[in-house]
C-alpha positions in Angstrom: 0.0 0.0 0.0 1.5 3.0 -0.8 2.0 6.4 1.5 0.6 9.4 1.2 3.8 11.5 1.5 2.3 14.5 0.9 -0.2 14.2 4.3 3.6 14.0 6.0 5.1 17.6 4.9 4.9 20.2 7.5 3.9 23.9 5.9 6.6 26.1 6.6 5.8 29.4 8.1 6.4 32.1 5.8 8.8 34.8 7.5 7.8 37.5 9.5 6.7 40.6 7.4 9.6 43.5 7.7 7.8 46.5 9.1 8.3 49.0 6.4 8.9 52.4 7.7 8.5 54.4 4.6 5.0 52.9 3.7 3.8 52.9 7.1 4.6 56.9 6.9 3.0 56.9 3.3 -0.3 55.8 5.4 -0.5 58.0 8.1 0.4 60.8 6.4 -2.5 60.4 4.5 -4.7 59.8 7.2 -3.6 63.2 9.0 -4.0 65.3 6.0 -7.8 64.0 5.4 -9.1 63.5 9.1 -6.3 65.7 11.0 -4.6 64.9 14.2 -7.3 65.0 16.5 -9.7 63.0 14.4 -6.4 60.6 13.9 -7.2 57.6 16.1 -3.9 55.0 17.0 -7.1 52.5 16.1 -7.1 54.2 12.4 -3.2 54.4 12.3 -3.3 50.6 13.3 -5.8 49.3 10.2 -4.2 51.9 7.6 -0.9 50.5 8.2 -1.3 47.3 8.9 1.8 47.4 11.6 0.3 46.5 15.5 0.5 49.1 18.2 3.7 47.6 20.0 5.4 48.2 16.1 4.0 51.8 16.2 4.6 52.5 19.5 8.4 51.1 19.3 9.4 53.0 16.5 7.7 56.4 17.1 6.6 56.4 20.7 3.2 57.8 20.6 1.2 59.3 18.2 2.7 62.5 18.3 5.9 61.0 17.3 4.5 59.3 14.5 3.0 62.6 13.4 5.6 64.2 13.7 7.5 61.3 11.2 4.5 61.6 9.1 5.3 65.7 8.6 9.1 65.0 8.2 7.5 63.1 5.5 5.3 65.1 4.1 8.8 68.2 3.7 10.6 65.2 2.0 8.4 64.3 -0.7 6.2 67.2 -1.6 6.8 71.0 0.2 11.0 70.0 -0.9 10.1 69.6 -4.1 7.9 72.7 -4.0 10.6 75.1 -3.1 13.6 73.7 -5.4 11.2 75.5 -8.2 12.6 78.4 -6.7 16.1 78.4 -7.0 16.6 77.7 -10.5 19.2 80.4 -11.7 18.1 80.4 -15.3 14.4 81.6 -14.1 13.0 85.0 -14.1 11.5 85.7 -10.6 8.3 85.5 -12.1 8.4 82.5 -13.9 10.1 80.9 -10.9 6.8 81.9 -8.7 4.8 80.9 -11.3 6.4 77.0 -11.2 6.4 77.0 -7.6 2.8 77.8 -7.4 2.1 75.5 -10.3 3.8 72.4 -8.5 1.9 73.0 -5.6 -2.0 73.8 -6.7 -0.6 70.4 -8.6 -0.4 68.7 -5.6 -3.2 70.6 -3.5 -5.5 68.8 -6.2 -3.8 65.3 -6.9 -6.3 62.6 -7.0 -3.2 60.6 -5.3 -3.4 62.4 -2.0 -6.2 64.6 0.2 -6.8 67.9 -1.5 -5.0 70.8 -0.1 -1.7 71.1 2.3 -1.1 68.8 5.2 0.1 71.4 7.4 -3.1 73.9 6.9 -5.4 71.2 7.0 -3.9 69.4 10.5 -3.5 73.1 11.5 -7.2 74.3 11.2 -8.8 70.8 13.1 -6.1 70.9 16.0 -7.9 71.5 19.5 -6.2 74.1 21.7 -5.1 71.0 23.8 -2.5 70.5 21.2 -0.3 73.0 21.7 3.0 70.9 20.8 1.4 69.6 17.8 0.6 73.4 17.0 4.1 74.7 17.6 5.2 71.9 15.3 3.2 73.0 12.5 4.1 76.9 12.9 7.2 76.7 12.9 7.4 74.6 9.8 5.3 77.7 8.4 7.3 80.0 9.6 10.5 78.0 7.4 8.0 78.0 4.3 7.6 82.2 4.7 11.4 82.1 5.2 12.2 80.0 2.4 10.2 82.4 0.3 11.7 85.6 1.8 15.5 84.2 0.8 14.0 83.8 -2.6 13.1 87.1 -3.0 16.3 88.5 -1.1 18.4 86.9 -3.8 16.2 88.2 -6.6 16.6 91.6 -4.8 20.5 91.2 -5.2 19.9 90.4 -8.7 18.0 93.7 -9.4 14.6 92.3 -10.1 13.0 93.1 -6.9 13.3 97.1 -5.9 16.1 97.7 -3.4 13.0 99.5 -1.0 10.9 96.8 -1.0 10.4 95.0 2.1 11.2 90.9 0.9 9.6 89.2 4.4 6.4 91.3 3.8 6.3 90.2 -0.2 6.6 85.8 1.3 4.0 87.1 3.9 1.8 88.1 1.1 2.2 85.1 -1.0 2.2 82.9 1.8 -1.4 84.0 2.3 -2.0 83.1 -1.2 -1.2 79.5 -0.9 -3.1 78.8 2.4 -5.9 80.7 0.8 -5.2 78.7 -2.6 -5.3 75.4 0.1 -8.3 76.1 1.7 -10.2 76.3 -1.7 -9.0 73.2 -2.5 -10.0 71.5 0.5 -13.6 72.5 -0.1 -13.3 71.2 -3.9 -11.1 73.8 -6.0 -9.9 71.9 -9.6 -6.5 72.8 -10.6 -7.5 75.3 -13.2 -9.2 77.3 -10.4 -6.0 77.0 -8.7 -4.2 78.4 -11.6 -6.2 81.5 -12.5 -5.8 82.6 -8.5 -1.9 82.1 -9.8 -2.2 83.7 -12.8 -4.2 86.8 -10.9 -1.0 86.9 -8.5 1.0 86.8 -11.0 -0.4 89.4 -12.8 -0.4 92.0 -9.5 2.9 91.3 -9.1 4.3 94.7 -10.9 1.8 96.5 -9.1 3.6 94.9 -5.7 6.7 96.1 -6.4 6.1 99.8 -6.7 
């Protein structure tokens, strides 16, 4: 009588999955730009990522840590990438403000991620209990209106920008602009909206400069 060998092999376990830092920051990002912090349960963070809440809590501590990771994030792949439109040499100052607002109404409107900016829209849901989240998230702002104001100072060296005019109040001004330009893409602004509140900027920009 023959044996069933078969019936005899043991199933090997497959290895333990690598917790994957990257994606697991992909996730939550996501989650905090759509819901916001507060509305950000460690439940949610658990099912989006698919890593348990020892895995979490090991490699950011808490939820503000991983919040924290997931803005770090957010800098890296998209408000980064923002800002190097700026600092192209071979651009006029105007056509360099008109790619940096270009890439990011882009992005404010990407099917591929919640509409508008991750730091306005975790910024306008936070309760006043989360003051260390809210310091966070200024002072990131504060670097974007600084990042803007060096622009513009070395534009201003160049002769392209008035030696009278005030550079930190011109970033205030267009700072404005994008979390205006944010906001009305949060409540359902398409990219060509977007564009024609660029394009209107644009436009007063002369007028700015006198």
């Amino acid at each position: 009588m023959s044996t069933d060998v078969t019936s005899c092999v043991k199933k090997s376990r497959g290895r333990p999955k690598v917790f994957d830092r990257e994606a697991a920051l992909d996730k939550a990002m996501a989650l905090f730009w759509q819901h916001g912090y507060e509305a950000t349960s460690l439940a949610d963070l658990v099912e989006a990522t698919g890593a348990k809440a020892p895995t979490l809590y090991a490699e950011f501590v808490n939820k503000e840590g991983l919040f924290r990771a997931a803005l770090d994030r957010y800098i890296t792949r998209f408000a980064q990438q923002h800002e190097a439109q700026l600092f192209c040499e071979d651009k006029t100052v105007e056509q360099a403000l008109r790619d940096y607002f270009s890439a990011v109404s882009t992005c404010f409107t990407s099917k591929e991620t919640p509409a508008g900016c991750f730091m306005i829209n975790t910024s306008a849901t936070l309760a006043a209990s989360s003051r260390e989240i809210a310091l966070t998230i200024k002072t990131r702002h504060a670097k974007q209106e600084k990042i803007l104001a060096e622009f513009l100072s070395a534009r201003q060296a160049r002769g392209e920008i008035p030696a009278e005019k005030s550079t930190p109040e011109l970033a205030q001004f267009l700072s404005c602009i994008l979390q205006g330009m944010s906001i009305s893409a949060r409540e359902g602004a398409s990219l060509e909206t977007l564009m024609q509140i660029t394009e209107t900027t644009l436009r007063l920009w002369p007028q700015m400069l006198k």
